[in-house]
N, CA, C and O of each residue as an XYZ file, in Angstrom:
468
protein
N    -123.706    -61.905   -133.571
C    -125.115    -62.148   -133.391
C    -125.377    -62.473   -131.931
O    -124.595    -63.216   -131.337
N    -126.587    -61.880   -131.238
C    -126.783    -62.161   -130.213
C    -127.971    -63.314   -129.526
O    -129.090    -63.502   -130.003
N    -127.517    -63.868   -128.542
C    -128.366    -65.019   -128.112
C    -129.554    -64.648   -127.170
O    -129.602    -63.458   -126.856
N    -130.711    -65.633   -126.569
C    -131.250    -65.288   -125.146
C    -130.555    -65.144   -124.187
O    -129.482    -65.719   -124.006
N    -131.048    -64.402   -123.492
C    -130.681    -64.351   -121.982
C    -131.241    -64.804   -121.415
O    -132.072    -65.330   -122.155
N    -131.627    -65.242   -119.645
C    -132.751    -65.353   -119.066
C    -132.702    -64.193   -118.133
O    -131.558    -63.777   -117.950
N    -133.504    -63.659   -117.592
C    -134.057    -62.475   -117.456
C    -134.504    -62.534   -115.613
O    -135.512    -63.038   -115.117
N    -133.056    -61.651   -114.731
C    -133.975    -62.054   -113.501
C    -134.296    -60.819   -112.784
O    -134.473    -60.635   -111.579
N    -134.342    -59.862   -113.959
C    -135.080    -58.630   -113.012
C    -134.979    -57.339   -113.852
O    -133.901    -57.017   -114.352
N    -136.186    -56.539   -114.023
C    -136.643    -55.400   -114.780
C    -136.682    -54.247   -114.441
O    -137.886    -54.025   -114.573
N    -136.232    -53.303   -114.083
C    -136.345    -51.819   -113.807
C    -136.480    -50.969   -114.688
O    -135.523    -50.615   -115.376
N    -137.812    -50.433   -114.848
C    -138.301    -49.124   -115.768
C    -138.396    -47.845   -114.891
O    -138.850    -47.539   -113.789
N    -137.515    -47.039   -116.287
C    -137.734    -46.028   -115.724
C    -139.367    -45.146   -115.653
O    -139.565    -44.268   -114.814
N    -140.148    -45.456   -116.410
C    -141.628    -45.193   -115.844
C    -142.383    -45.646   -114.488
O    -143.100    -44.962   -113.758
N    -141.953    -47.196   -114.352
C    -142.674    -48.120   -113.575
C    -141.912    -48.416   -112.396
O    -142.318    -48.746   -111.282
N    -140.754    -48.246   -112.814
C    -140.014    -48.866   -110.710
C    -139.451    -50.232   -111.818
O    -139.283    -50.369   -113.030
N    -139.249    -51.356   -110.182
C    -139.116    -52.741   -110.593
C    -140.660    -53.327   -111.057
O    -141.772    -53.209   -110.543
N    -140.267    -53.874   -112.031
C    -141.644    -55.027   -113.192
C    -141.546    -56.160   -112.242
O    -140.426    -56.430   -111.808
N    -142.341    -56.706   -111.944
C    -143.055    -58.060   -111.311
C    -142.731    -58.947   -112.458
O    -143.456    -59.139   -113.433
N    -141.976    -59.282   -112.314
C    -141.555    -60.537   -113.463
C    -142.015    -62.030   -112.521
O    -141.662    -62.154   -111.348
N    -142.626    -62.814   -113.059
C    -142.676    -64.172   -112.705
C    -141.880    -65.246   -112.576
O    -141.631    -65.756   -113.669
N    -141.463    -65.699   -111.800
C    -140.313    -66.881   -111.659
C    -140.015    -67.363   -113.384
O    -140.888    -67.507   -114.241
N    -138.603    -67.538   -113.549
C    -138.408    -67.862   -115.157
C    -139.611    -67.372   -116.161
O    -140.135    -68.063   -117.034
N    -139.900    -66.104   -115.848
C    -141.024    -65.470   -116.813
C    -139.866    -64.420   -117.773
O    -140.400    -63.521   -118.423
N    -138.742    -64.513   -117.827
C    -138.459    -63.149   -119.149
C    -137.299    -63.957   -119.976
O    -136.655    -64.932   -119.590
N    -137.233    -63.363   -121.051
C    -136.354    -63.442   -122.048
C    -135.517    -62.355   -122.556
O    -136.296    -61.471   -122.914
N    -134.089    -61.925   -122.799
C    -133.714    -61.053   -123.448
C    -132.802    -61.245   -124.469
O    -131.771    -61.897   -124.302
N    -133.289    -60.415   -126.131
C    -132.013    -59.980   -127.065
C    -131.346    -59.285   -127.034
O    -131.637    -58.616   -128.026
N    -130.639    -58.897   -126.651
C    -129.803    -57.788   -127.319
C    -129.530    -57.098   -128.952
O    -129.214    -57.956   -129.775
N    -129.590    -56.139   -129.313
C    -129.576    -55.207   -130.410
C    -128.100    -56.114   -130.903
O    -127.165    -56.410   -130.158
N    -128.244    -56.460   -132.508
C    -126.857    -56.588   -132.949
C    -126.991    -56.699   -134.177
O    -127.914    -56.020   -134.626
N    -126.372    -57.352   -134.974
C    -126.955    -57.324   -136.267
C    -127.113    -58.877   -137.103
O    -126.532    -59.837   -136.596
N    -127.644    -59.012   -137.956
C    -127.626    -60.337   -138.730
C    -126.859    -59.904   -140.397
O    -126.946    -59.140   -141.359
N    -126.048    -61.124   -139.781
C    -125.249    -61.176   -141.787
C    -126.142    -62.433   -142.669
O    -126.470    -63.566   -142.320
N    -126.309    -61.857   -143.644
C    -126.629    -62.856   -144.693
C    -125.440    -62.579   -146.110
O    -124.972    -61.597   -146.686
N    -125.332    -63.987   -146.210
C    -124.363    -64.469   -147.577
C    -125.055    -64.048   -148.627
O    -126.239    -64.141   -148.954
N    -123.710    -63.367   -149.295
C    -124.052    -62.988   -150.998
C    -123.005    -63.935   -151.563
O    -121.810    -63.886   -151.272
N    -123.640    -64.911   -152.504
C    -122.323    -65.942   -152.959
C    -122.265    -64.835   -153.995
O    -123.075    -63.956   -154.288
N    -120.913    -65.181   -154.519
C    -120.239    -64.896   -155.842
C    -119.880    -66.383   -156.672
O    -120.048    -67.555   -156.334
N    -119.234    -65.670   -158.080
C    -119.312    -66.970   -159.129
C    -118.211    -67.568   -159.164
O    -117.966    -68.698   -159.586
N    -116.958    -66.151   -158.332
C    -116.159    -67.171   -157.742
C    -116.221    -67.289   -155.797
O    -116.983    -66.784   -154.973
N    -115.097    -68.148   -155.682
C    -115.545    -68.056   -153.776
C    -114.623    -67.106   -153.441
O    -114.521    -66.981   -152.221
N    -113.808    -66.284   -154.181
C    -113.179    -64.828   -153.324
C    -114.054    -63.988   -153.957
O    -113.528    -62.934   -154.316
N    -114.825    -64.067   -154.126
C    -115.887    -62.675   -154.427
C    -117.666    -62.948   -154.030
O    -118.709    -62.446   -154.448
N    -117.250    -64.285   -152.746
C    -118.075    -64.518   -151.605
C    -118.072    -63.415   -150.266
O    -116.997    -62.990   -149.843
N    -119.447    -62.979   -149.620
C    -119.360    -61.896   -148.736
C    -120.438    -62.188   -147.980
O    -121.020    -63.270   -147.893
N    -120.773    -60.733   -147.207
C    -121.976    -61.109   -146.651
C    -122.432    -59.390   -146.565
O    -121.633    -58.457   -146.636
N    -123.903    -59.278   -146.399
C    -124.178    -58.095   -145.891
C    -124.912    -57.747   -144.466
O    -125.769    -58.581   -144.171
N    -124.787    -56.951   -143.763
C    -124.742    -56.749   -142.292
C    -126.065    -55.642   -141.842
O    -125.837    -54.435   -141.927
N    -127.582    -56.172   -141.317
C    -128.103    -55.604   -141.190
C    -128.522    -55.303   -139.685
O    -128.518    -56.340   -139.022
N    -128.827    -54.351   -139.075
C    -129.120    -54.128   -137.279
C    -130.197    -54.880   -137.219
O    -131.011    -55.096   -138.117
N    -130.179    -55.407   -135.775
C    -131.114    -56.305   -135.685
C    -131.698    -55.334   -134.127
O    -130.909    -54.970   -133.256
N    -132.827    -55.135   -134.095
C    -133.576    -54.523   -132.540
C    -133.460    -55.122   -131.150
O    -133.214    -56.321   -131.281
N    -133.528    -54.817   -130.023
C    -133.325    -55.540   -129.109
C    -134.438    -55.742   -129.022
O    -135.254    -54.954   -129.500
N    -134.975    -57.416   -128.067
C    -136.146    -57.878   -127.592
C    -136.016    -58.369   -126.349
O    -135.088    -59.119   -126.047
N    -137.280    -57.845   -125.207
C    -137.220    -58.084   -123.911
C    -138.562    -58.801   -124.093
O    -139.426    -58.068   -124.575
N    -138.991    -60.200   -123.793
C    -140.150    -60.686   -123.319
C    -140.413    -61.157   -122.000
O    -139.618    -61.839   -121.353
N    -141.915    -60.661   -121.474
C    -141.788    -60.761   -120.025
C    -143.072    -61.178   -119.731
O    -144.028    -60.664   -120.312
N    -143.275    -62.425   -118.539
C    -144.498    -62.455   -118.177
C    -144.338    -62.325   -116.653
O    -143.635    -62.918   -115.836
N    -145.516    -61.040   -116.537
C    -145.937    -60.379   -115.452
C    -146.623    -60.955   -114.129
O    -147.629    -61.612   -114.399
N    -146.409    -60.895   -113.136
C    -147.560    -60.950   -112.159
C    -148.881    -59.749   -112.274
O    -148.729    -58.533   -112.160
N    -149.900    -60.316   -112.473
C    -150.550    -59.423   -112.698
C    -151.308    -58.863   -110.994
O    -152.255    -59.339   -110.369
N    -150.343    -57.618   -110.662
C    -150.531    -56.617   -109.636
C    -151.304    -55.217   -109.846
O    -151.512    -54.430   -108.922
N    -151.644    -55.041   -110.985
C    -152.025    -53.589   -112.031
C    -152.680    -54.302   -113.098
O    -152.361    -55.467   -113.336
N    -153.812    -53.542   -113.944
C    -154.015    -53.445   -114.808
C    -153.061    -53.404   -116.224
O    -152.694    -52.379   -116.798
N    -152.839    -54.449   -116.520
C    -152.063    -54.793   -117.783
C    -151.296    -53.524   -118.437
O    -150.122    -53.156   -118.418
N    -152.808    -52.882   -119.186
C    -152.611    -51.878   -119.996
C    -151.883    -50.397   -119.089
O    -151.975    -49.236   -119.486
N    -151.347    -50.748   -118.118
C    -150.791    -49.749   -117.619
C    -149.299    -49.424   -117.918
O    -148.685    -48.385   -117.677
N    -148.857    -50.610   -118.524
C    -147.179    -50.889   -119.055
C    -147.398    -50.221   -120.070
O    -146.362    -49.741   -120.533
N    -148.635    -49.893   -120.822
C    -148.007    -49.816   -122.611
C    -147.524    -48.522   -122.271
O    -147.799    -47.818   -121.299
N    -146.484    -48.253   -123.576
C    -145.665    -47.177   -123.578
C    -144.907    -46.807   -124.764
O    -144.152    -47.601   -125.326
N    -145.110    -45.548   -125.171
C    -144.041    -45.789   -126.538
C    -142.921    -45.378   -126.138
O    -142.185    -45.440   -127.123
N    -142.183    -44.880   -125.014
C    -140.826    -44.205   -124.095
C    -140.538    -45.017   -123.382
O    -141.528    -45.458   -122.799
N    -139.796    -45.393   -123.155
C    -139.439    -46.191   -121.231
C    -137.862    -46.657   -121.795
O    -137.532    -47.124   -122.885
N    -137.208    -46.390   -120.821
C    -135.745    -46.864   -120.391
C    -135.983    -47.742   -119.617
O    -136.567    -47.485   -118.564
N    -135.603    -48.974   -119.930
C    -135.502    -50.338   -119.429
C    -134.010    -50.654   -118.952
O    -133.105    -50.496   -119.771
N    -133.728    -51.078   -117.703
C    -132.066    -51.617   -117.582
C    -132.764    -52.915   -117.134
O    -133.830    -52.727   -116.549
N    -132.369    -54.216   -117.293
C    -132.148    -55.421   -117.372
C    -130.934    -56.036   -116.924
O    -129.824    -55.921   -117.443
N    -131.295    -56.802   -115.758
C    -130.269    -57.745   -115.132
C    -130.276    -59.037   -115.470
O    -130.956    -59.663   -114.656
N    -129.841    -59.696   -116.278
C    -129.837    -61.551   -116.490
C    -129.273    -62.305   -115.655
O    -128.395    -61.729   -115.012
N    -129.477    -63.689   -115.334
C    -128.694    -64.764   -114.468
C    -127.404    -64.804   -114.873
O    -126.557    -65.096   -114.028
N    -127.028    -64.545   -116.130
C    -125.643    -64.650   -116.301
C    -124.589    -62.851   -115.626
O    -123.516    -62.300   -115.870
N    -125.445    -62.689   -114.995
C    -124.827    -61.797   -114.429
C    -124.073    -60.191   -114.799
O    -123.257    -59.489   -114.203
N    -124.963    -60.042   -116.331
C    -124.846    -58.892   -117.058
C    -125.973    -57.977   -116.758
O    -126.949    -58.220   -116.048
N    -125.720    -56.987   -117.346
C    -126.410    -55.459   -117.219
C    -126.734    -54.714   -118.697
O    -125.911    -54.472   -119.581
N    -128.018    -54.455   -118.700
C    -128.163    -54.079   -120.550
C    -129.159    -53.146   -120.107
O    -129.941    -53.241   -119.162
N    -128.970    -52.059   -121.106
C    -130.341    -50.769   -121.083
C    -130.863    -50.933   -122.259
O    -130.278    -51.244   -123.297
N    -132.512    -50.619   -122.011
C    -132.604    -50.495   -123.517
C    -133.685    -49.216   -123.469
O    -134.879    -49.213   -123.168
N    -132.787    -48.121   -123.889
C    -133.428    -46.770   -124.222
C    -134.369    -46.559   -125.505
O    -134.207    -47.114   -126.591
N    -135.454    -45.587   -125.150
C    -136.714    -45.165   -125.932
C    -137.555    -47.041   -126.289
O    -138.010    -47.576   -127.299
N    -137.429    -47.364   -125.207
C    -138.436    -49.010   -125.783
C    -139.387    -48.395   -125.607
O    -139.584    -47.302   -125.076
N    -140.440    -49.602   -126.380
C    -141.705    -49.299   -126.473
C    -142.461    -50.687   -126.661
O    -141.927    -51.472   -127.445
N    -143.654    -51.089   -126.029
C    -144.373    -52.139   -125.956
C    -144.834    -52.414   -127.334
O    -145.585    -51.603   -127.875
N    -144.341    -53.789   -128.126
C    -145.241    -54.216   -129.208
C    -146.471    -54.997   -128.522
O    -147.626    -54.626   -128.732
N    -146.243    -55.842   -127.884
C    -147.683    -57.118   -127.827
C    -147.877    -57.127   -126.451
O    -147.052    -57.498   -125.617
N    -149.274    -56.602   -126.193
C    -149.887    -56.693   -124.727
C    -150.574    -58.148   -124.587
O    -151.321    -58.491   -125.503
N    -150.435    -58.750   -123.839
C    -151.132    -60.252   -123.268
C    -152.586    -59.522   -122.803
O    -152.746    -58.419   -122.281
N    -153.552    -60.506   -123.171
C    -154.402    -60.136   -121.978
C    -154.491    -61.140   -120.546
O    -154.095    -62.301   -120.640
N    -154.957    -60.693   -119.405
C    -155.055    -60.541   -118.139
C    -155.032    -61.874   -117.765
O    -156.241    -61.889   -117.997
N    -154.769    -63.189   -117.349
C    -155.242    -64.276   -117.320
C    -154.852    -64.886   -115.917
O    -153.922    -64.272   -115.395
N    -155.277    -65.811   -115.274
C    -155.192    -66.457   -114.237
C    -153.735    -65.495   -113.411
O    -152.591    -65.928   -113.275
N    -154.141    -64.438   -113.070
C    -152.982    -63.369   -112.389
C    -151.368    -63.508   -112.995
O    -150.337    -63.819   -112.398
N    -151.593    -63.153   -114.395
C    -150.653    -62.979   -114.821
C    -150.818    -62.221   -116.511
O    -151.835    -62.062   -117.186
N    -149.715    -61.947   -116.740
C    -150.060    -61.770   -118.397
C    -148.991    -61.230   -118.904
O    -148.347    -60.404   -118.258
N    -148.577    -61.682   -120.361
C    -147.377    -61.548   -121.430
C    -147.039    -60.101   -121.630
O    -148.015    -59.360   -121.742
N    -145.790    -59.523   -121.702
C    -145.507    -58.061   -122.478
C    -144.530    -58.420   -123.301
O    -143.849    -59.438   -123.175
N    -144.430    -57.564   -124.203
C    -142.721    -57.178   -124.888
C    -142.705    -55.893   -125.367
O    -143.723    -55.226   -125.550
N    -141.594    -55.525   -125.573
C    -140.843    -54.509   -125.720
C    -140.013    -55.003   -126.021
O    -139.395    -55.993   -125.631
N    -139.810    -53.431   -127.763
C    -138.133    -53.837   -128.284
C    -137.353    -51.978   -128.139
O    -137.839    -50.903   -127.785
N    -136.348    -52.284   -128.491
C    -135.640    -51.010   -128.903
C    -134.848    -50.849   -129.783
O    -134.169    -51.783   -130.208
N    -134.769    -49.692   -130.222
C    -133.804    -49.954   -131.418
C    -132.204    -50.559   -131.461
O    -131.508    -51.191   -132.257
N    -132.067    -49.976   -130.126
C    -130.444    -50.734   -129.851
C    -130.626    -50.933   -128.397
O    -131.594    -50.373   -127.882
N    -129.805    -51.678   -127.625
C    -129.384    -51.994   -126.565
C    -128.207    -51.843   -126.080
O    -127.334    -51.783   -126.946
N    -127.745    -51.731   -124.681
C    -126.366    -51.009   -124.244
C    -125.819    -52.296   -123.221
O    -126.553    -52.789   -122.365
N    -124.881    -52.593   -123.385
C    -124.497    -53.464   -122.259
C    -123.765    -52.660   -121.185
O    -122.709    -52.111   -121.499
N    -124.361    -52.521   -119.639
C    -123.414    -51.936   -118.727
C    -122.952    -52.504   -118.048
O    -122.174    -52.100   -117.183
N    -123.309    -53.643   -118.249
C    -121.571    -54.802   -116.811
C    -121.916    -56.023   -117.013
O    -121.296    -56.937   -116.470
């Protein structure tokens, strides 16, 4: 199962680098969640294993018109403070923020995520 990341820099392949805001992003990574199936005895205890989507949340400097991110395509690679590298191919924007004191909320998930370093 995968944890947050913190998030210190966005490159789309539509958009260039994303204006991310000082400690403005969050990232999941694609993995999966087990949930327990008890049995009536405990060796015929298990679990079953479902994919879980990747999630990137990000708040923007608002430099552009908000609605210029949405997208149902975009290749996202993601750099975190911990010093990893993750893509996340065919994302697509669920929840647009609106516009507020020069800034505003996005996310985007994908179906899976890639770790490259």
């Amino acid at each position: 199962m995968a944890g947050l990341s913190k998030v210190i820099r966005v490159v789309s392949a539509n958009f260039g680098e994303l204006p991310i805001k000082a400690d403005g992003g969050t990232f999941k990574p694609s993995g999966h969640k087990r949930e327990t199936q008890d049995g009536e005895q405990a060796e015929n205890t298990g679990f079953v294993e479902t994919p879980t989507h990747a999630e990137l949340k990000l708040k923007l400097n608002a430099s552009v018109d908000p609605q210029t991110y949405d997208t149902a395509a975009d290749t996202l690679t993601i750099f975190t403070a911990d010093k990893h590298q993750h893509m996340m191919p065919q994302a697509w924007t669920v929840d647009m923020g609106e516009l507020g004191k020069g800034e505003f909320d996005i996310e985007y998930h994908s179906a899976k995520s890639q770790k490259l370093a």
